[in-house]
Backbone as numpy.savetxt, mean C-alpha at the origin, in Angstrom:
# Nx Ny Nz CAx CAy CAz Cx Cy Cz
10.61 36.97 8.75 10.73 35.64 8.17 10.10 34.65 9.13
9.47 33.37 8.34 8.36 32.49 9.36 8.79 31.15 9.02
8.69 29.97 9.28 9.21 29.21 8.89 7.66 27.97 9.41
7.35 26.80 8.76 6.77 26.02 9.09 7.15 24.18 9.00
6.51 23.84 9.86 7.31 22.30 9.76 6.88 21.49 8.46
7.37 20.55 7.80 6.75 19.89 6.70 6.52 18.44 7.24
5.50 18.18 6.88 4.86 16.91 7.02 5.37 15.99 5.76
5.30 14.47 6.30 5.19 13.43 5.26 4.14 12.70 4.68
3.69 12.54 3.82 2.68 11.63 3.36 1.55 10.98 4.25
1.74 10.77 5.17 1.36 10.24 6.09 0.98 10.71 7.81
1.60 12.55 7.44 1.05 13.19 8.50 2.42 13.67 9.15
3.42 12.83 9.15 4.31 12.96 10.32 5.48 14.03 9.95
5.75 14.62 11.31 6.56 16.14 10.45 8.09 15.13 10.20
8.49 15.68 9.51 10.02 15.28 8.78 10.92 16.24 9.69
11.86 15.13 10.02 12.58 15.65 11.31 14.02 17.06 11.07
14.00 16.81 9.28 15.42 17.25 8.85 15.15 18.62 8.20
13.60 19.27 7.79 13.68 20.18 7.11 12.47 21.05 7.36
12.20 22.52 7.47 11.32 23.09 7.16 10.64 24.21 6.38
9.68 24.58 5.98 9.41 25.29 4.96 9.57 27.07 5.65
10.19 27.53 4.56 10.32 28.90 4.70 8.95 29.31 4.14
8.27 30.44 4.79 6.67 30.70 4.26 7.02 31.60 3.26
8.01 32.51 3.71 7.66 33.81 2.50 7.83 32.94 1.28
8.97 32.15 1.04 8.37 31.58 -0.75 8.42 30.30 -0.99
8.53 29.56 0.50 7.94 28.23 0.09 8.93 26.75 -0.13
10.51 27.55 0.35 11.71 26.86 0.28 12.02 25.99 1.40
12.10 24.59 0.83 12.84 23.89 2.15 13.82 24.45 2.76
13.63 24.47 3.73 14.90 24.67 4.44 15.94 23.34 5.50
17.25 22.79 4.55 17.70 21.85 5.73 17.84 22.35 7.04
17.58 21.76 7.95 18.02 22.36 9.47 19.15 22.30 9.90
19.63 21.48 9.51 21.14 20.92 10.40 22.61 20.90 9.37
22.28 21.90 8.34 22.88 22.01 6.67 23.96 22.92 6.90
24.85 23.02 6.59 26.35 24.40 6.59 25.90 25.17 5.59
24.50 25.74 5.49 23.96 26.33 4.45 24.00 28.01 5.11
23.45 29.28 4.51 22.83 29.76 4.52 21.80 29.90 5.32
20.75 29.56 4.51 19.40 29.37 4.93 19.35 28.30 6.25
20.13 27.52 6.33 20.05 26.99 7.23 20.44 27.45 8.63
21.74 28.28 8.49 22.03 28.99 9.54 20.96 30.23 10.00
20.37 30.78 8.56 19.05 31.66 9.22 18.38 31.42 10.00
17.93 29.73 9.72 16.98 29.53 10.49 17.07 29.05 11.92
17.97 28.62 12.57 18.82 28.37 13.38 19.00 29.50 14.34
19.12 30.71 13.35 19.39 32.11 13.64 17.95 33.01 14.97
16.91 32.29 13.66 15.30 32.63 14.00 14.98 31.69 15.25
15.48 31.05 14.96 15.38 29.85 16.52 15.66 30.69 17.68
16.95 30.53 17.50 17.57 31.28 18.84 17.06 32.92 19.49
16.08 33.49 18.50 15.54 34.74 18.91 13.94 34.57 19.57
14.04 32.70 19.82 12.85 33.08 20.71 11.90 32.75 19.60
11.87 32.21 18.52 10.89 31.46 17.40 10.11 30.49 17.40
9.17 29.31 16.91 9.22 28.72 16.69 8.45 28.24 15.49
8.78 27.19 14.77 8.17 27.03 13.32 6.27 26.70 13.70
5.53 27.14 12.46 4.27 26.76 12.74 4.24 25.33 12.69
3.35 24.95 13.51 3.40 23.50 13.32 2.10 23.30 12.04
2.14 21.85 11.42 1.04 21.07 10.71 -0.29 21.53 10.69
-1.08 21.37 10.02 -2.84 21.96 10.21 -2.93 20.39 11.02
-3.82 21.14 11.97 -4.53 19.50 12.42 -5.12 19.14 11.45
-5.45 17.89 11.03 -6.11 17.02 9.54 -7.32 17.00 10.64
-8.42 16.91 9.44 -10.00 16.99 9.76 -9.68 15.14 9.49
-11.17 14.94 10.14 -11.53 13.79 10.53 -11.48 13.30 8.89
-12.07 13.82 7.47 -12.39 12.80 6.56 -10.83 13.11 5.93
-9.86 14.46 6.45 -8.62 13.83 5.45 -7.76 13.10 6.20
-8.02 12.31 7.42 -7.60 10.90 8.07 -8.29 9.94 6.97
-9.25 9.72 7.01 -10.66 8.71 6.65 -9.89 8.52 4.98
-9.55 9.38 4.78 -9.18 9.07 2.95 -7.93 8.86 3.50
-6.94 9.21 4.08 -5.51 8.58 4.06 -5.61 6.99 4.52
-6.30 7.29 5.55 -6.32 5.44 5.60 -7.20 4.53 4.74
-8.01 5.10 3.99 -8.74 4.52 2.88 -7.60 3.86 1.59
-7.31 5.06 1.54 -5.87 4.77 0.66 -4.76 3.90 0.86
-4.64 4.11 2.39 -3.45 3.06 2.95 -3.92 1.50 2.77
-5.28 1.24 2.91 -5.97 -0.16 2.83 -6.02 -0.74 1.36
-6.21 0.55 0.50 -6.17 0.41 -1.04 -4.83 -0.82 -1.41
-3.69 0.12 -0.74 -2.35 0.30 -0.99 -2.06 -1.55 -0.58
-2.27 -1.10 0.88 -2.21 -2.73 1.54 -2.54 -4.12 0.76
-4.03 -3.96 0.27 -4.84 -5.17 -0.21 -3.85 -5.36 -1.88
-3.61 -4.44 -2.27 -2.93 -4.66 -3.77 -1.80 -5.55 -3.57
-0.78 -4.77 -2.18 0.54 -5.85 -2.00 0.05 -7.26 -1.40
-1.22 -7.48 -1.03 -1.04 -8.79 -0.20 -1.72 -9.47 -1.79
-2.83 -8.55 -2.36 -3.41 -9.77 -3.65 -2.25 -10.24 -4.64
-0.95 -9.14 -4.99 0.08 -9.20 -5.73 1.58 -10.19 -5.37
0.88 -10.33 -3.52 2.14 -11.40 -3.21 2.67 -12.73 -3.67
1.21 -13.60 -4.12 1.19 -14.60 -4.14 0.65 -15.24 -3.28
0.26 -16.72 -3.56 -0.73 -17.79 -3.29 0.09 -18.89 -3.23
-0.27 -20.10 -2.32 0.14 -21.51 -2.09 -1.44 -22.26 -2.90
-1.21 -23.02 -3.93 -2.57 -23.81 -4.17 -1.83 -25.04 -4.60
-2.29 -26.17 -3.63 -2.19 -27.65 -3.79 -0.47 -27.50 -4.13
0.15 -26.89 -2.86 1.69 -27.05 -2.43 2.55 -26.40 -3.42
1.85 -25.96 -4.43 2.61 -25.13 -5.40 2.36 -23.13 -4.99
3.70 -22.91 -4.98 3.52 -21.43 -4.99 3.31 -20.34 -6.25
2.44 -19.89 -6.27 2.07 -19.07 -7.52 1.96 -18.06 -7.15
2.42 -16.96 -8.99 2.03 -15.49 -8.66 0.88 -15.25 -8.93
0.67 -14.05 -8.16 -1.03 -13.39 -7.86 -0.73 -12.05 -9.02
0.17 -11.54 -9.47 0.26 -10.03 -10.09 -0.89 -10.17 -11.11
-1.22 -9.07 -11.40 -1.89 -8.71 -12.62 -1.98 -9.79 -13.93
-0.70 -9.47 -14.20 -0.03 -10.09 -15.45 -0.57 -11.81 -15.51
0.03 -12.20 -14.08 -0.24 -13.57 -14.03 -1.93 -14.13 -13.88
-2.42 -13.09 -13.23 -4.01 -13.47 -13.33 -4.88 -13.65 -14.95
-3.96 -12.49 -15.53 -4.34 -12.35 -16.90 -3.85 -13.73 -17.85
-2.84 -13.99 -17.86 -2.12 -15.36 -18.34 -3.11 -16.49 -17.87
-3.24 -16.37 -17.05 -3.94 -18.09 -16.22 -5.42 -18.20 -16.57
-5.96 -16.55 -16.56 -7.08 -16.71 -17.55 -7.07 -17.47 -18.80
-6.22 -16.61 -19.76 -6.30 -16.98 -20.87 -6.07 -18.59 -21.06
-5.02 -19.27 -20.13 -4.63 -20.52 -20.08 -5.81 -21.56 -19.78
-6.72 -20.95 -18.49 -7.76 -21.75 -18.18 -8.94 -22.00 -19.49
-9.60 -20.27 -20.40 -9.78 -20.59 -21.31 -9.22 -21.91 -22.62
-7.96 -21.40 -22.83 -7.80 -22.38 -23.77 -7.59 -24.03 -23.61
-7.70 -23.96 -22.29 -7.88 -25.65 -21.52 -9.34 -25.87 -21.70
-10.27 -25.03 -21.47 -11.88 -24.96 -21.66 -12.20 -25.63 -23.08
-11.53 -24.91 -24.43 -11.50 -24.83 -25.44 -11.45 -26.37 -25.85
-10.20 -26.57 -25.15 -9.77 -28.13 -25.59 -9.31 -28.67 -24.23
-9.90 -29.54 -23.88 -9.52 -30.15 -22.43 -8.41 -31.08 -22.39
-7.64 -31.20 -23.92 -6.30 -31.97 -23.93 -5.26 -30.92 -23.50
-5.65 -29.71 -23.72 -4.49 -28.74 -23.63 -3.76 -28.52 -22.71
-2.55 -28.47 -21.90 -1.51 -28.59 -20.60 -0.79 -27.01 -21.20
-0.54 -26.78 -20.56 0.71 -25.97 -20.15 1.90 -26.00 -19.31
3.34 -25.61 -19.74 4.40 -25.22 -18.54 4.21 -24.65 -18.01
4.18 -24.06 -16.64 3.79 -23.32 -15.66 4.52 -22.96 -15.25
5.45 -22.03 -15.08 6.23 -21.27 -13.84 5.45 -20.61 -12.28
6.31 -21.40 -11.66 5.88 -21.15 -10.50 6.65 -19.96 -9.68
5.93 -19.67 -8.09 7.04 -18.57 -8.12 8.23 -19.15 -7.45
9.14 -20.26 -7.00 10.21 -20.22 -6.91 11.48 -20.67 -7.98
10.72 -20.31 -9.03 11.51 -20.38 -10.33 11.16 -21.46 -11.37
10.75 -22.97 -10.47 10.28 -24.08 -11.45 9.40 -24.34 -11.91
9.01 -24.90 -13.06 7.98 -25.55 -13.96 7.66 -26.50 -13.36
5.99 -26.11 -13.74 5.42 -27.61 -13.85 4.37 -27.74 -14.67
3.97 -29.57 -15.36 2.90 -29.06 -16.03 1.58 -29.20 -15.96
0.88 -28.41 -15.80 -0.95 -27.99 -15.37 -1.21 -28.58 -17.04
-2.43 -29.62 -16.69 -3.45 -30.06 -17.49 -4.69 -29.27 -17.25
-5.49 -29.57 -18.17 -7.13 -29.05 -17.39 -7.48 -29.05 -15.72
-7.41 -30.16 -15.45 -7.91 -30.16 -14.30 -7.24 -29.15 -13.26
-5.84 -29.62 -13.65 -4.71 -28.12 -12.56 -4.89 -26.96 -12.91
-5.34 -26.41 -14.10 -5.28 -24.96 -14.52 -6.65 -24.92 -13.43
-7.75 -25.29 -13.51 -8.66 -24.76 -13.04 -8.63 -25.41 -11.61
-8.11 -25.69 -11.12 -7.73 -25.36 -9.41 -6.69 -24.31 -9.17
-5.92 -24.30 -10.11 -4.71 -23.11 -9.78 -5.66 -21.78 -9.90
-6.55 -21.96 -11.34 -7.16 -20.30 -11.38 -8.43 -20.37 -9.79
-9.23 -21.10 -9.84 -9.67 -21.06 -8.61 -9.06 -21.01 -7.43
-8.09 -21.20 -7.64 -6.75 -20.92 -5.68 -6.81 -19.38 -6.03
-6.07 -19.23 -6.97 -5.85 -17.49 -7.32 -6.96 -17.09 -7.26
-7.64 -17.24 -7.81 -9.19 -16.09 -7.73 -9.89 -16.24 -6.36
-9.82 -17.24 -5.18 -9.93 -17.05 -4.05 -9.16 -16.57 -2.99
-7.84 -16.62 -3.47 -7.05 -15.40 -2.91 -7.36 -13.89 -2.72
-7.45 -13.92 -4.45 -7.57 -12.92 -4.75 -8.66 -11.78 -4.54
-9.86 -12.14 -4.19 -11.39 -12.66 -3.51 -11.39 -12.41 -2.15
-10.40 -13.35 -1.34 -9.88 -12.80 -0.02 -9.59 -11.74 0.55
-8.74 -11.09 -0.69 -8.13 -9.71 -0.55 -9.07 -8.47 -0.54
-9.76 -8.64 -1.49 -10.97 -7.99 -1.25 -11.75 -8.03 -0.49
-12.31 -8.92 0.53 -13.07 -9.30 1.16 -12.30 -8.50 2.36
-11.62 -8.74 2.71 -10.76 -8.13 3.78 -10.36 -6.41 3.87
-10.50 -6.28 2.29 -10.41 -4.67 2.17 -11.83 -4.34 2.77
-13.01 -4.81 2.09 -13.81 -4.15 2.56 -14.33 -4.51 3.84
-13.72 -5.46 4.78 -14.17 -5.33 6.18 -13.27 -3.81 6.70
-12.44 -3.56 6.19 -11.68 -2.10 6.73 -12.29 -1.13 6.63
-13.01 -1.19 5.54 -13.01 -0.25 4.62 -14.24 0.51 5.35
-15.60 -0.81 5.78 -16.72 -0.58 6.53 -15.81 -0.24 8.09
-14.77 -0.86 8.74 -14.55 -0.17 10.01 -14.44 1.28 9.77
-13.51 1.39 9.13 -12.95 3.24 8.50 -14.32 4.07 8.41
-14.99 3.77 7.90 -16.09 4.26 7.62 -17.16 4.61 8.70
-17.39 3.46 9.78 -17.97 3.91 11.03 -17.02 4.56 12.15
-15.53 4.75 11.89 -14.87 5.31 13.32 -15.67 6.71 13.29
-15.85 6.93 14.64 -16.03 8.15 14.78 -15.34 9.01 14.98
-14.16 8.81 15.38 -12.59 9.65 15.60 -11.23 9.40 15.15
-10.53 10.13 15.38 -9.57 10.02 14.85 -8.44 8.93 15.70
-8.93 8.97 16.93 -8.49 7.47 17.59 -9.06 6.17 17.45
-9.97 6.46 17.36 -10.90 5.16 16.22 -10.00 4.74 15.17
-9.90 5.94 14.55 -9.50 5.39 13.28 -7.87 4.67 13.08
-7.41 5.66 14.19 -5.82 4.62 14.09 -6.19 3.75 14.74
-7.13 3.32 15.70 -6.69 1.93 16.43 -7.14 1.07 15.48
-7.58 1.26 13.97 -7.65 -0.13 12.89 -6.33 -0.80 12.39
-6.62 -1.83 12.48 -5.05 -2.30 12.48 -4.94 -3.18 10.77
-4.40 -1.90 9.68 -4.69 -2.31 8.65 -3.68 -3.78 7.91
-2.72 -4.19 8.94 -1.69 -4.59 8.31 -1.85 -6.61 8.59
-2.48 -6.15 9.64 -2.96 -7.88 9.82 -3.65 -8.33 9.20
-4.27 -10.22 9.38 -5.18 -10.84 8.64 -5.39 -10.78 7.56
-4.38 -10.55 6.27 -4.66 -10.31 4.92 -4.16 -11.97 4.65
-4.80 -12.45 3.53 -4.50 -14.20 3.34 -2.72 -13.86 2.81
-2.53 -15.10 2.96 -1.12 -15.03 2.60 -0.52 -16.11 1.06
């Protein structure tokens, strides 16, 4: 019997469990189990679990590609400050403010109630819809812009210490 460590998402072995090879079963370590005492068992005879495959340089390069993906969505989805009002950035709301800026286009008498994000209304005429959609869409613009300065670092590291010393979590607009 062989036992190997399990990794998390992100590379790092998980401190509480490892995989039995013959069929592939977690095993808790520290469990009043069975299997757990086996392995415990295998320990003590002088064992030790296989460790992780070292990750090749491009399945770093795609995990942190992904992690930047991940990043830029929560900072474009956080929200925006435009002209002292706080607004949402989600999907939904980009889609709404479209349609709103359109139908202000349509007819330049047209206003809307606006929910903002700390719960209150206010009401956007023409002129506010299209600074609010222009705040958001330069946010939003931002976010991107910032993904792909990562995206080009990630892309030239040459190592795998390269590549963690990018520091994906800073400088995203707020």
């Amino acid at each position: 019997m062989a036992y190997s460590i399990i990794c998390d998402l992100s590379g790092e072995p998980l401190p509480d469990l490892v995989r039995r090879d013959a069929d592939g079963a977690s095993v808790p370590i520290d469990a009043p189990t069975a299997d757990s005492l086996a392995y415990r068992e295998w320990l003590g005879a002088g064992n030790a679990p296989t460790p992780p495959p070292v990750p090749t340089l491009a399945e770093i390069r795609s995990k942190r590609l992904a992690a930047v993906a991940a990043r830029r969505w929560r900072a474009e989805t956080a929200g925006t400050s435009v002209n002292g009002m706080r607004i949402f950035t989600d999907e939904t709301t980009q889609a709404k403010l479209t349609a709103a800026v359109v139908a202000s286009v349509l007819n330049n008498n047209y206003a809307v109630n606006w929910k903002l994000a700390d719960g209150g209304f206010v009401m956007l005429d023409h002129a506010a819809l299209i600074a609010v959609a222009q705040g958001v869409r330069a946010h939003v613009q931002s976010c991107f812009d910032r993904e792909a300065q990562l995206v080009a670092a990630i892309l030239a590291a040459q190592d795998s210490a390269a590549l963690a010393s990018i520091d994906i979590d800073s400088a995203w607009p707020g």
